[in-house]
SERO-4910 file (N, C-alpha, C, O; in steps of 0.05 Angstrom, whole numbers):
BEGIN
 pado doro    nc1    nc2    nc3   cac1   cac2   cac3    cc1    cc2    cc3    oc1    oc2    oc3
  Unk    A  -2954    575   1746  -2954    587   1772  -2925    597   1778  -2907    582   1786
  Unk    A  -2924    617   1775  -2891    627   1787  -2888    627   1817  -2903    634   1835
  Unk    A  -2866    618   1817  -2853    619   1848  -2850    648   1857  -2851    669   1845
  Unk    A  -2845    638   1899  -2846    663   1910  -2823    678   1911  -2821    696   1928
  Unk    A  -2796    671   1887  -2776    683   1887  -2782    696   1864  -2770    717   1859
  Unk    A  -2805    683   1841  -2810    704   1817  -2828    718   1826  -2833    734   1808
  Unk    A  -2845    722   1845  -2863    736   1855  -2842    767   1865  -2839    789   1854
  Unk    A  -2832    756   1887  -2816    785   1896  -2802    794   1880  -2805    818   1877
  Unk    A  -2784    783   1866  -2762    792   1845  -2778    811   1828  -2766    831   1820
  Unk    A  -2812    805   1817  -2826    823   1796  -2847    836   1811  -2868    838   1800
  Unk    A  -2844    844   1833  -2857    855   1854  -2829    888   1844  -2831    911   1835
  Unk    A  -2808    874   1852  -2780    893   1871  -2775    902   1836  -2767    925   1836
  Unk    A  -2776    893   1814  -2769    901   1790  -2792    926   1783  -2782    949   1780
  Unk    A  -2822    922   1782  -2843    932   1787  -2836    966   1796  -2835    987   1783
  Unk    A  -2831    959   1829  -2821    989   1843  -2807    997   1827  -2814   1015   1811
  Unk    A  -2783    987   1827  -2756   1005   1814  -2761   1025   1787  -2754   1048   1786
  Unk    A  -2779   1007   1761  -2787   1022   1746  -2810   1047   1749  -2810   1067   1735
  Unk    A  -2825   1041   1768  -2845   1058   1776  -2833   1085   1784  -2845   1107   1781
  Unk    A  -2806   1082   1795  -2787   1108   1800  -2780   1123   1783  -2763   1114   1767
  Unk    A  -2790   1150   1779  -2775   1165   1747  -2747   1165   1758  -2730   1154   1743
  Unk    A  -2738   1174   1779  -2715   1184   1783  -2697   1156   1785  -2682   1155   1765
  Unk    A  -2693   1138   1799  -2683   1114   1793  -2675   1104   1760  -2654   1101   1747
  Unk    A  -2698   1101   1756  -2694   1100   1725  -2683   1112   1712  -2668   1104   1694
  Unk    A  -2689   1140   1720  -2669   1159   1695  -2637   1150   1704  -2619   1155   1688
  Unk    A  -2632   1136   1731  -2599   1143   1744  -2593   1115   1730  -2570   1108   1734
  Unk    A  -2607   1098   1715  -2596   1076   1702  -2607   1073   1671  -2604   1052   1659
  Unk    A  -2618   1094   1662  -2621   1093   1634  -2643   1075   1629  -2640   1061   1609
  Unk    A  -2668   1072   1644  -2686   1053   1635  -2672   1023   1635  -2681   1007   1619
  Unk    A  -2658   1018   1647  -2644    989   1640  -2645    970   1668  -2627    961   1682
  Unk    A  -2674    968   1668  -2682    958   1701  -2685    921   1685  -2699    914   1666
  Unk    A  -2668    905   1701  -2677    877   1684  -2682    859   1711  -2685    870   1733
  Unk    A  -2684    824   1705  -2681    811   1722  -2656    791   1713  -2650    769   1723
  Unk    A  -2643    803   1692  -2615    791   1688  -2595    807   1684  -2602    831   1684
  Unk    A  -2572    804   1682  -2555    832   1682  -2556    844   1644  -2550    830   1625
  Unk    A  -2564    868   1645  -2560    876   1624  -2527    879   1612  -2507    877   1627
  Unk    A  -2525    885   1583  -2496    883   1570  -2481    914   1575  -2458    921   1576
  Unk    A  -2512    932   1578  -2498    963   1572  -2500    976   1601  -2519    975   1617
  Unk    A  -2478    988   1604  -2482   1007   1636  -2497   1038   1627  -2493   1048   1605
  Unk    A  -2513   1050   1650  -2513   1041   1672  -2539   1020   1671  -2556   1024   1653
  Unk    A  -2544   1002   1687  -2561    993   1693  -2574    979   1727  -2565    987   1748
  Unk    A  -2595    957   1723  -2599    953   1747  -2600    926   1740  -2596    920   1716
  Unk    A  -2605    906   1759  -2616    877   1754  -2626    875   1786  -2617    889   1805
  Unk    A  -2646    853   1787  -2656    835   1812  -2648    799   1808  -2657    787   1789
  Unk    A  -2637    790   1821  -2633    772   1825  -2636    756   1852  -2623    765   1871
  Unk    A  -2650    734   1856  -2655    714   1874  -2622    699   1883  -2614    687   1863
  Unk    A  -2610    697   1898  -2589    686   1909  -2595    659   1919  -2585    640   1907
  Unk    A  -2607    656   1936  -2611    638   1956  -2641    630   1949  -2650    647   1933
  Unk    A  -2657    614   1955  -2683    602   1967  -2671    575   1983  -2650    563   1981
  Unk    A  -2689    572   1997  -2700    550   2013  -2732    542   2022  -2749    554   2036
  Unk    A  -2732    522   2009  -2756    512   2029  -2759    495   2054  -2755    471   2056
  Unk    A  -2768    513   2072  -2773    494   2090  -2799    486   2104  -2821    490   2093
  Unk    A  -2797    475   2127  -2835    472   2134  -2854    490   2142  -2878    486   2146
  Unk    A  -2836    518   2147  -2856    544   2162  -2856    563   2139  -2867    585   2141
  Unk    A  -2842    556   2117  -2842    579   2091  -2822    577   2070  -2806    559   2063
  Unk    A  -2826    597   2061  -2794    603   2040  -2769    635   2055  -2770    658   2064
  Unk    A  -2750    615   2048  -2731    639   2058  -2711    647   2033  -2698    631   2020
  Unk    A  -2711    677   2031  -2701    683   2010  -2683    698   2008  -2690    718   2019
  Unk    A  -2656    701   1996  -2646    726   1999  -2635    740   1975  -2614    734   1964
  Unk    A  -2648    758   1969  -2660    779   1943  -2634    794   1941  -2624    801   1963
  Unk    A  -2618    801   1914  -2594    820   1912  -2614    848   1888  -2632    846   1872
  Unk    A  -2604    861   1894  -2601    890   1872  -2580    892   1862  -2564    898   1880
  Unk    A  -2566    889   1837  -2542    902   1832  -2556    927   1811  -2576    927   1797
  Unk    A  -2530    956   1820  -2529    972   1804  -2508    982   1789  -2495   1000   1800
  Unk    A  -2502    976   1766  -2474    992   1748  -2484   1022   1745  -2506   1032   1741
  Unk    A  -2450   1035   1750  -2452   1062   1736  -2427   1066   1722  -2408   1052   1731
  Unk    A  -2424   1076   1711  -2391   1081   1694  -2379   1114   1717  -2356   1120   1725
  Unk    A  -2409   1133   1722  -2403   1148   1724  -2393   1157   1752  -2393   1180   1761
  Unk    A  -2382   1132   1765  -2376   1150   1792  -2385   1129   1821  -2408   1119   1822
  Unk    A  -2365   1123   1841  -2382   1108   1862  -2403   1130   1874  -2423   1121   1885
  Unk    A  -2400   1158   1872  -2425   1168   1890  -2455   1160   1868  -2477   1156   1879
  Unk    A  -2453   1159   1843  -2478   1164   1838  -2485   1125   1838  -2508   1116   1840
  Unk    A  -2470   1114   1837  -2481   1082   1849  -2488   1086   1871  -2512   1081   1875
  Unk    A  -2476   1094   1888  -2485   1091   1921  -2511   1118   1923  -2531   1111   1936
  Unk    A  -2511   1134   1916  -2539   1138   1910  -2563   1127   1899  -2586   1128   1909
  Unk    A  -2556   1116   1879  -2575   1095   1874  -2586   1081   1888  -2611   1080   1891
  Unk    A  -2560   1063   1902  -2571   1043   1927  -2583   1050   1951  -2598   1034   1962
  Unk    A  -2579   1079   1964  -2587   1093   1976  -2621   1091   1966  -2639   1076   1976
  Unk    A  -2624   1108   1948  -2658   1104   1937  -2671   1082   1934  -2695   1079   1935
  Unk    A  -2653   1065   1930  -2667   1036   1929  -2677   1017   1956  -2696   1003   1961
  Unk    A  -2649   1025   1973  -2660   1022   2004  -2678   1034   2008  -2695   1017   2014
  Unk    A  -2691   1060   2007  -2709   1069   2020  -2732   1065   2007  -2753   1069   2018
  Unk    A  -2731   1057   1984  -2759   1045   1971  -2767   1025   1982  -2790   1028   1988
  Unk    A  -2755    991   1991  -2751    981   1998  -2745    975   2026  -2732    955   2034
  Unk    A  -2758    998   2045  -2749   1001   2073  -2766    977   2096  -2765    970   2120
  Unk    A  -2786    969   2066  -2824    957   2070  -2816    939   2047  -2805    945   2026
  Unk    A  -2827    911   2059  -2826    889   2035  -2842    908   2002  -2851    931   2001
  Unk    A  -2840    889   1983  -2857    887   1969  -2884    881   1970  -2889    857   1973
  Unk    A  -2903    897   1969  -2932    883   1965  -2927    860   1947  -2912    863   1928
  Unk    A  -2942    829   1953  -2951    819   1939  -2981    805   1943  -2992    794   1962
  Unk    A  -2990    810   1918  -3019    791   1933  -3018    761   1935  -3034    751   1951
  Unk    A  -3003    744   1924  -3000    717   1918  -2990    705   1945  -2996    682   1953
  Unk    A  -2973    723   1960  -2951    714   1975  -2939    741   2005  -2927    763   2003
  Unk    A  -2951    723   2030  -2946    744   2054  -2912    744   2062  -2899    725   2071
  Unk    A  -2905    766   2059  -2872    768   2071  -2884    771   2103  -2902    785   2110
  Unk    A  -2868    753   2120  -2872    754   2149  -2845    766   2157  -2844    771   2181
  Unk    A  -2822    771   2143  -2797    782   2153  -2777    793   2132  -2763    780   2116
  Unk    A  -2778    818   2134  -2757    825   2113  -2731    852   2124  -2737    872   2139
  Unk    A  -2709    847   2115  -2696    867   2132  -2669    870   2109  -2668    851   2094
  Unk    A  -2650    888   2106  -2629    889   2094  -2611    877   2102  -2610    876   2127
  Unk    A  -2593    865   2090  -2565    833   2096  -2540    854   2090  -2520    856   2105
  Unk    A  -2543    866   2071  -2518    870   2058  -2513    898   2045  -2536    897   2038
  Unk    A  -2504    920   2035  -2496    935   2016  -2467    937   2012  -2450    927   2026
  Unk    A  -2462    954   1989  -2428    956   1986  -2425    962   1950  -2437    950   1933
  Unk    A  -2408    981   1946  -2402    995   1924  -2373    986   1908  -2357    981   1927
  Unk    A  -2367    983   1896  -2336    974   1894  -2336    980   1863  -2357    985   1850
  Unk    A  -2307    978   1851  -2300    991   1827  -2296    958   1813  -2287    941   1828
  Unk    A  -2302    950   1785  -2303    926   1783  -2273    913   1766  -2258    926   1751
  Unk    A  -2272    890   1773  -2242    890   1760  -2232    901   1734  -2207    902   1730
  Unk    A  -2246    908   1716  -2233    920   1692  -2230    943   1701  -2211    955   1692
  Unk    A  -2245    956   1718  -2239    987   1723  -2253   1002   1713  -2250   1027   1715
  Unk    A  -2272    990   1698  -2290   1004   1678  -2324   1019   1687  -2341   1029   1672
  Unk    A  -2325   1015   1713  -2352   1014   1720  -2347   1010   1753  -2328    996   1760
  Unk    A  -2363   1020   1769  -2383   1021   1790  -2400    997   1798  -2417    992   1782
  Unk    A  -2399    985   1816  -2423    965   1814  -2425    961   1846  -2410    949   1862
  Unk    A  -2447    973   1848  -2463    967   1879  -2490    951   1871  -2504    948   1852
  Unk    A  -2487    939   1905  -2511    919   1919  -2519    916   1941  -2505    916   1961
  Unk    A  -2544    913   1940  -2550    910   1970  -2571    878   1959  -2580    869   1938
  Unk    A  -2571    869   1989  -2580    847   2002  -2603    848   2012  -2600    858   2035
  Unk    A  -2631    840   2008  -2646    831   2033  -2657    803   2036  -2664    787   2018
  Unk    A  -2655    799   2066  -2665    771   2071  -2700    767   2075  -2710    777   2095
  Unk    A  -2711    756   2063  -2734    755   2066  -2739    722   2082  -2723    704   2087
  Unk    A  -2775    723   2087  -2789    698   2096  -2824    704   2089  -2840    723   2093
  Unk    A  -2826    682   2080  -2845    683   2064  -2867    648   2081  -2889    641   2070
***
């Protein structure tokens, strides 16, 4: 039985590939761990909690690009707006989901782009 952080995480992995254009801006390299080659994407779970009215979660996107902070922050741009609406899941009702976080930055080698955004979910 997978959890409701592997539920959304392959819910939000799901969308992203379903996007030609997303996809093509990361080379097919949509994971749920960070891939080795840029550009790519990953989903990662940050946070869970359980508590007695649900699960609270808060879901990251990262995206690498070598080529540029605009075409990262476009990315994240498309990814917000895919994402404007939980994930469908059938296993599992999101009762609250909203964006925490984004932000683009050049990474310490200097070699790459890497934006993220945040959402906090409740489940």
């Amino acid at each position: 039985m997978a959890s409701p952080a592997d539920d959304i995480r392959n819910a939000m992995l799901a969308q992203l590939r379903s996007s030609i254009s997303f996809s093509k801006g990361v080379g097919g390299r949509i994971s749920d761990t960070q891939p080795r080659e840029f550009p790519c994407a990953w989903v990662g779970v940050t946070m869970t909690e359980d508590g007695t009215d649900g699960v609270s979660l808060i879901v990251t996107l990262h995206v690498w690009k070598r080529s540029g902070e605009e075409t990262a922050t476009d990315l994240l741009r498309e990814a917000e707006a895919m994402f404007a609406t939980p994930p469908q899941l059938a296993s599992l009702s999101i009762t609250s989901w909203e964006p925490d976080h984004s932000e683009v930055r050049l990474n310490v080698e200097q070699s790459a782009y890497r934006g993220l955004t945040r959402f906090r979910a409740h489940a």
